[in-house]
PAZAPA-4460 file (N, C-alpha, C; in steps of 0.05 Angstrom, whole numbers, plus 32768, in hexadecimal, padded with zeros to 4 digits):
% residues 149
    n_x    n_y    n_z   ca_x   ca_y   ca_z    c_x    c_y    c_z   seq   type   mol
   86A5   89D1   8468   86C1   89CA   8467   86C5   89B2   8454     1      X     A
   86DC   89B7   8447   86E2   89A3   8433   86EA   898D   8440     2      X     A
   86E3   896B   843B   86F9   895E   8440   870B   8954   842F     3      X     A
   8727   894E   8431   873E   894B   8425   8735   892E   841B     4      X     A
   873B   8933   8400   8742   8919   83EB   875D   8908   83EB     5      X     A
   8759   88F3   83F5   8773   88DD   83F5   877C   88CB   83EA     6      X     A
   878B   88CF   83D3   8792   88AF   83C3   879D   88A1   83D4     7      X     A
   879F   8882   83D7   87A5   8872   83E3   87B0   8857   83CD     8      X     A
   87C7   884B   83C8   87D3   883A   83B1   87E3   8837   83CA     9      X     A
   87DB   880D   83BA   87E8   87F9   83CB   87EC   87E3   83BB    10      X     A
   87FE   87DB   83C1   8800   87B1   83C0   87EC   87A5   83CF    11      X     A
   87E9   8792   83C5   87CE   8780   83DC   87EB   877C   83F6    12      X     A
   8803   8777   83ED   8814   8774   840A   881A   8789   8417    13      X     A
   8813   87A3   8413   8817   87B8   8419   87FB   87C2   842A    14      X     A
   87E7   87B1   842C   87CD   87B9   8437   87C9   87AE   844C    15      X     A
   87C1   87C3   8455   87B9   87BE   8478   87A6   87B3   8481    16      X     A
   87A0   879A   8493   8784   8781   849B   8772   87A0   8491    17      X     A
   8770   87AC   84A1   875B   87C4   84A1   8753   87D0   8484    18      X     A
   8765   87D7   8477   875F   87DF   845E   8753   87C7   8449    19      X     A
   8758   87B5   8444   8756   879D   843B   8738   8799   843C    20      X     A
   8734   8796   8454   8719   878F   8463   870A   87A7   8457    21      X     A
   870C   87B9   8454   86FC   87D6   8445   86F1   87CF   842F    22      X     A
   8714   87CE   8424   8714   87C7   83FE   86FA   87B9   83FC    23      X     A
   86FD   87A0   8402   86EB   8783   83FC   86C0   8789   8409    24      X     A
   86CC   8799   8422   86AB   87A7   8429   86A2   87B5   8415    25      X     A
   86AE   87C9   8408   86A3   87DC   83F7   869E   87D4   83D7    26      X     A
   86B3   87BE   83D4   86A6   87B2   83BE   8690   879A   83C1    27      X     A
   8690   8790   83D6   8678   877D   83D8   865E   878A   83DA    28      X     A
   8661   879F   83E8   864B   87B6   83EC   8644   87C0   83D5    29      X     A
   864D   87C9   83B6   864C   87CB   83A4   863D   87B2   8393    30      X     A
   8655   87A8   838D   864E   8794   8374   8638   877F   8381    31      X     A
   8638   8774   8396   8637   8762   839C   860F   8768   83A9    32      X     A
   860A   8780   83BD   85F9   8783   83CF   85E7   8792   83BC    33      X     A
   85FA   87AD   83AC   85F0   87BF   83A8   85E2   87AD   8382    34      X     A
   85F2   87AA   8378   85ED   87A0   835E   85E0   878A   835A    35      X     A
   85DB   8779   8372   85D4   875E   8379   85D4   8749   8364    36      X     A
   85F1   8746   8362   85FD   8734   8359   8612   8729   836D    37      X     A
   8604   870A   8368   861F   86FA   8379   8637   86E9   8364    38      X     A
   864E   86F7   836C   8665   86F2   8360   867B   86E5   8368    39      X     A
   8694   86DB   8366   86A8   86D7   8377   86B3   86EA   836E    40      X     A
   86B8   8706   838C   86C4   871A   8386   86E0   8715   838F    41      X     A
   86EA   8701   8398   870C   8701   83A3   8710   86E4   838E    42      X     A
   8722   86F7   837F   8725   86E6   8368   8740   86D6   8363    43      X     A
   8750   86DC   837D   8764   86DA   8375   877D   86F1   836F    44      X     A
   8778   86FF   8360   877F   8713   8352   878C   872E   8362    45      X     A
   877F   8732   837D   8788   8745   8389   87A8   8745   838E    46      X     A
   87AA   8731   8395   87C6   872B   8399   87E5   8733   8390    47      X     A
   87DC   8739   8373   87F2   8740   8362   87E5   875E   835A    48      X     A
   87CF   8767   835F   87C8   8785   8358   87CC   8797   836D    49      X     A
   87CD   87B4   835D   87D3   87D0   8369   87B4   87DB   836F    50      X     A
   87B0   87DB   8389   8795   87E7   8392   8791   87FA   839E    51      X     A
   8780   8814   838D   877D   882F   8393   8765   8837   839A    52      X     A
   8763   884C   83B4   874C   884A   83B5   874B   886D   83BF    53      X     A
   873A   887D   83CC   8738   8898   83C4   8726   889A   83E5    54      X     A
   8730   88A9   83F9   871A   88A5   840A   8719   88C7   8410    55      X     A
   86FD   88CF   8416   86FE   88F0   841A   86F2   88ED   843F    56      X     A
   86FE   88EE   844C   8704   88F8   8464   870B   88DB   846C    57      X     A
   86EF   88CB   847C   86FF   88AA   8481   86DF   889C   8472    58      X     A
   86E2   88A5   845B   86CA   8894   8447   86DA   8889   842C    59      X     A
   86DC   8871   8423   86DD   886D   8405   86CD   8879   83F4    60      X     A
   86DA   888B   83ED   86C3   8891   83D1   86CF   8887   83B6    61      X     A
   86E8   887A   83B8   86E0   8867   838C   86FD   8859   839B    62      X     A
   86F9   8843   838A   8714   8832   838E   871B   8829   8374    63      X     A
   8733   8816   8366   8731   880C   834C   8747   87F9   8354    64      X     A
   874C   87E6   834A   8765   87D4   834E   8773   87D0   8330    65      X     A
   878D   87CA   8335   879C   87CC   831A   87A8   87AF   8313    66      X     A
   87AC   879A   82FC   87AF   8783   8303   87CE   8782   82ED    67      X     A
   87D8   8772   82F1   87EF   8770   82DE   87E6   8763   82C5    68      X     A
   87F0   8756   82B2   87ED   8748   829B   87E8   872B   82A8    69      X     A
   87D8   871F   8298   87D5   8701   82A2   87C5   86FB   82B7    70      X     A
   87C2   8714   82C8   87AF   870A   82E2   8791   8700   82DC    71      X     A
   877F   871C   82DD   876A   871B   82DD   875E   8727   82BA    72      X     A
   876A   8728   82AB   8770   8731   828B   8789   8724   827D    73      X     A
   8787   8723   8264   87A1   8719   8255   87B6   8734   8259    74      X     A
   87A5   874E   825B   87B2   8760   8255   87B7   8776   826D    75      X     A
   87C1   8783   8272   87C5   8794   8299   87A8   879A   828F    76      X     A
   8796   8799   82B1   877C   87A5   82AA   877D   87B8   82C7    77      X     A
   875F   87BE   82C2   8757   87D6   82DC   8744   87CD   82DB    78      X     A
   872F   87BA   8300   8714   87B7   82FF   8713   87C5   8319    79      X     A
   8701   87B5   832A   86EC   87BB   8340   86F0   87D4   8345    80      X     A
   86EA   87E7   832F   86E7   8803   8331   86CA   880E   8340    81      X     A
   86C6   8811   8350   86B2   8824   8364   86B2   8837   836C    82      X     A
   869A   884E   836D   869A   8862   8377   867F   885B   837F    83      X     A
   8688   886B   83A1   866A   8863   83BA   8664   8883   83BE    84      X     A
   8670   889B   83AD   866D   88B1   83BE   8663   88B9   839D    85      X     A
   8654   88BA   8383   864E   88BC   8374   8648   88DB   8366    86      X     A
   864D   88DF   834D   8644   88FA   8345   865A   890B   8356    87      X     A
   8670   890C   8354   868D   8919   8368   869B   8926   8354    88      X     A
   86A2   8904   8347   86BA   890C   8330   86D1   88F1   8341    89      X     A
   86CA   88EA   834D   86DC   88D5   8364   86EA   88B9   834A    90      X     A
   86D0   88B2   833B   86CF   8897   832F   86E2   88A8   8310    91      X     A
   86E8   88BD   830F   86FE   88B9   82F1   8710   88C8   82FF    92      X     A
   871A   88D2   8319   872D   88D3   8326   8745   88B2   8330    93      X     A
   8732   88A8   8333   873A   8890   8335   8747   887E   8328    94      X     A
   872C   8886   8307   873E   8874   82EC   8754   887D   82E7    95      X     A
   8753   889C   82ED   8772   88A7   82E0   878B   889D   82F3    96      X     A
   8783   889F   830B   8797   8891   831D   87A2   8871   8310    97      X     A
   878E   886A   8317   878D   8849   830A   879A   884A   82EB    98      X     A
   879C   8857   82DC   87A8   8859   82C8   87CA   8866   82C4    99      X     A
   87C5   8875   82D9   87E5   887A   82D7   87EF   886B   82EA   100      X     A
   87DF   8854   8301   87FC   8842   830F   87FB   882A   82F8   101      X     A
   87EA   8824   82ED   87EF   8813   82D1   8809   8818   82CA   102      X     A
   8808   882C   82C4   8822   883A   82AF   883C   8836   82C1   103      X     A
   8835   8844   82DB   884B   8845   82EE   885E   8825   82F7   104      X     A
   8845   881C   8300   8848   87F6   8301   884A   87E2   82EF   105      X     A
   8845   87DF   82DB   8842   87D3   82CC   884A   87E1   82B1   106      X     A
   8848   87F7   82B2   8859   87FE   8296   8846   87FC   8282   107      X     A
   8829   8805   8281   8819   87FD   8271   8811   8809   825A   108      X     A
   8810   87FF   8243   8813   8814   8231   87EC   880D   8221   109      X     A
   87E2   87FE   822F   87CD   87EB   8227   87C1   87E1   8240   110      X     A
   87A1   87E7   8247   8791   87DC   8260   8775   87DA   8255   111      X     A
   8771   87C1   825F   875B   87B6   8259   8744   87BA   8279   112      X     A
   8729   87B9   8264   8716   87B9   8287   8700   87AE   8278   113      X     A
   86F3   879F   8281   86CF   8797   8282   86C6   87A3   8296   114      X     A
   86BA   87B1   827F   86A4   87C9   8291   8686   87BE   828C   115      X     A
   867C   87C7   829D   8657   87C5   8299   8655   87D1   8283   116      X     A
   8643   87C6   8270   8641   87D4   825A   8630   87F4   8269   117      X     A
   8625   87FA   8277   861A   880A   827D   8627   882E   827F   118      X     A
   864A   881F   8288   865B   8833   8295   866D   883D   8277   119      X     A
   8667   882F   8262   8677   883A   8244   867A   8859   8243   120      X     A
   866C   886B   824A   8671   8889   8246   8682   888D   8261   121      X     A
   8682   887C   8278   869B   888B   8292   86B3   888B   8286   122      X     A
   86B7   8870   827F   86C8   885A   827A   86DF   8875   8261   123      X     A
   86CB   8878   8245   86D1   887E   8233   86E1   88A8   8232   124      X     A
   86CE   88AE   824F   86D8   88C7   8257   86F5   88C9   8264   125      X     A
   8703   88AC   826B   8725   88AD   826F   872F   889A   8258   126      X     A
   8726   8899   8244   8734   8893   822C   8736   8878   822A   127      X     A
   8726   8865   8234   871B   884D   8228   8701   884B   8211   128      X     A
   870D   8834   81FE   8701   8835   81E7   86F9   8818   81EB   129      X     A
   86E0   8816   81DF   86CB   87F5   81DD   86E0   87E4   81D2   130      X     A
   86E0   87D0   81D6   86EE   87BE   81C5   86E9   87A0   81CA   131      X     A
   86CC   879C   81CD   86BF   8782   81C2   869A   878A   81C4   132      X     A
   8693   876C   81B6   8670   8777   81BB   866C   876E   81D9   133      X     A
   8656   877A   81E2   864B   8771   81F6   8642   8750   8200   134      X     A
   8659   874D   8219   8650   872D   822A   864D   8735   8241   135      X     A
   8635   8723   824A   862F   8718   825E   8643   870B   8278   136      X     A
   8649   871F   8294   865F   8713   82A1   8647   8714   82BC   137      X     A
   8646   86FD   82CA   863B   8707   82E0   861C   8704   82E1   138      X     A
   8610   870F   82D0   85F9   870E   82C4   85F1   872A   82C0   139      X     A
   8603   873F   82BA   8604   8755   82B2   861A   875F   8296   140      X     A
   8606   8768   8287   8616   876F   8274   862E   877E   826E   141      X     A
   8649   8776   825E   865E   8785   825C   8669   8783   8243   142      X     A
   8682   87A3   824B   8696   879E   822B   86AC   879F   823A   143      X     A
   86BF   8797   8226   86D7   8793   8227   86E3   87B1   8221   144      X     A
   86F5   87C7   8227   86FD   87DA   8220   8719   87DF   8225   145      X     A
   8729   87FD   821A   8745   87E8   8211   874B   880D   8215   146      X     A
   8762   8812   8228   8770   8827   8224   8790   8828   820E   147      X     A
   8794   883B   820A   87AE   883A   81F8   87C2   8855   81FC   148      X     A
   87CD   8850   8209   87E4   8866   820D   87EB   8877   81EC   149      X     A
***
């Protein structure tokens, strides 16, 4: 039996103690446990972003958050992109989501992301293009990449 695929898009004021508490598990579980890097992952930033996340029965499988201009980028971006259910198709279901509430919210005609340099071919399969050399964030390497309506 199949289980049903669920987008889920919110305001951080629109999110429930419960959901919240997920979001922030599954990315600490990620970036944080899995990647083992220690970061400050609550940056602030949630606050003013659109956060999507994709769950197939009652599991997260990819989340992405969407930020306005000025927040967490000069320019609207899309980060803490995750997929915990891997090899699906979940993690560019996501970007494309994440890309059209850009558009929807923010009106975006232009989104920026620092990606691991590692993830350049996911990244570049929903129509982000490189657009700086490789820095060091974290203590993992990245680029800067730049969608364009």
């Amino acid at each position: 039996m199949t289980k049903k695929i669920v987008l889920h898009k919110k305001s951080f004021h629109e999110l429930t103690t419960d959901e919240l508490y997920e979001l922030l598990r599954v990315r600490s579980e990620v970036f944080v446990v899995e990647q083992n890097c220690v970061y400050q992952d609550l940056d602030g930033d949630d606050q003013q972003a659109i956060h999507l996340w994709l769950t197939v029965g009652d599991k997260t499988a990819a989340m992405a958050r969407v930020c306005p201009a000025g927040t967490h980028m000069q320019n609207i971006s899309i980060g803490r992109v995750i997929t915990t259910d891997r090899g699906k198709g979940y993690g560019k279901q996501i970007m494309l989501h994440a890309i059209d509430a850009a558009k929807e919210h923010f009106n975006a005609k232009l989104i920026d992301i620092e990606a691991q340099e590692y993830a350049k071919g996911f990244y570049e399969a929903v129509g982000f293009k490189q657009s700086s050399d490789t820095f060091m964030l974290d203590g993992i390497p990245h680029i800067k990449m730049t969608w364009t309506d």
